[in-house]
C-alpha positions in Angstrom: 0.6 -2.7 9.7 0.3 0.4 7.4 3.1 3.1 7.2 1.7 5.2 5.1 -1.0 5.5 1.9 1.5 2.9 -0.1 3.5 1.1 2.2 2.8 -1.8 4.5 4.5 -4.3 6.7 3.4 -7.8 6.9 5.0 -10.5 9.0 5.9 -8.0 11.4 9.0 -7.5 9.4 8.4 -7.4 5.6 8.1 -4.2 3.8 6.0 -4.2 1.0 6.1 -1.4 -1.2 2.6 -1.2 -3.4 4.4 -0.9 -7.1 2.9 1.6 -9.4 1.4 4.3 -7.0 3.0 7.2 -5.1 0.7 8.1 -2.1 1.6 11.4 -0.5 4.0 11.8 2.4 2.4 11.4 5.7 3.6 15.2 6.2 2.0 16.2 2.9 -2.0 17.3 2.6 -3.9 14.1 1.8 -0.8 11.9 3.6 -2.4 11.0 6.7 -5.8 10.5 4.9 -4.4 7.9 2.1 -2.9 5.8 4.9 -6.1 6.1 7.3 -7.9 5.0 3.7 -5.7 2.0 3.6 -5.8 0.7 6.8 -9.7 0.5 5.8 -9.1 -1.3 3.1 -6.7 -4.5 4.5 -6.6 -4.0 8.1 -7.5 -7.5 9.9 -7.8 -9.2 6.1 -5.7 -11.6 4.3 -3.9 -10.1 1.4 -2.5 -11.4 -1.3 1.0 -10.3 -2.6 2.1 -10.7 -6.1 5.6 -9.0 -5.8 7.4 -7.7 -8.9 11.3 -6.6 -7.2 12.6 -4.6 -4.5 13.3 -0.9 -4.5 16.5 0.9 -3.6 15.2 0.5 0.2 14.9 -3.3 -0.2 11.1 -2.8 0.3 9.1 -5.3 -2.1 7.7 -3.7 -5.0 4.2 -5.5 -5.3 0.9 -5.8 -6.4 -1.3 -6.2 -3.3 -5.2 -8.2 -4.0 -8.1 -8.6 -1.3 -10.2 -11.1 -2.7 -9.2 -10.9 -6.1 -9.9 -6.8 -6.2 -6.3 -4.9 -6.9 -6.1 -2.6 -3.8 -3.1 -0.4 -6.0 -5.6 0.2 -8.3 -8.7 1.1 -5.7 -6.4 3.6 -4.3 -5.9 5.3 -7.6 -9.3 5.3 -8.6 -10.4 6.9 -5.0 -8.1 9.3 -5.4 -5.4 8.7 -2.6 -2.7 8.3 -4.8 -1.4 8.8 -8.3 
């Protein structure tokens, strides 16, 4: 499941915070669009996690990869985050 343009939830419970981004608020121009962009990219795949710690909302701060390709840094260079 996708939250928002740099959160997901795998598991059905895990939080996983993509480290190194900031994606707007959903509420914020270019929110709803980062997460719809997202849910493009890993939607229905399998990801792989490479987490680094957990934030102050005990999310984990990670590095997400779809067949080897860094979707944190896909985002960045599209645009949908800085």
């Amino acid at each position: 499941m996708v939250v928002d343009g740099d959160t997901i939830v795998i598991g059905g419970w895990q939080r996983i915070r993509l480290s190194n981004i900031e994606a707007p608020e959903i509420d914020l121009c270019g929110g709803i669009e980062a997460k719809q962009y997202l849910e493009k990219l890993i939607l229905g795949k399998n990801v792989e996690i490479a987490a680094n710690t957990e934030d102050v909302f005990t999310r984990t701060l990670a590095l997400v990869y779809i067949n080897q390709v860094l979707v944190n840094e896909v985002l960045l260079k599209e645009g949908w985050v800085w």
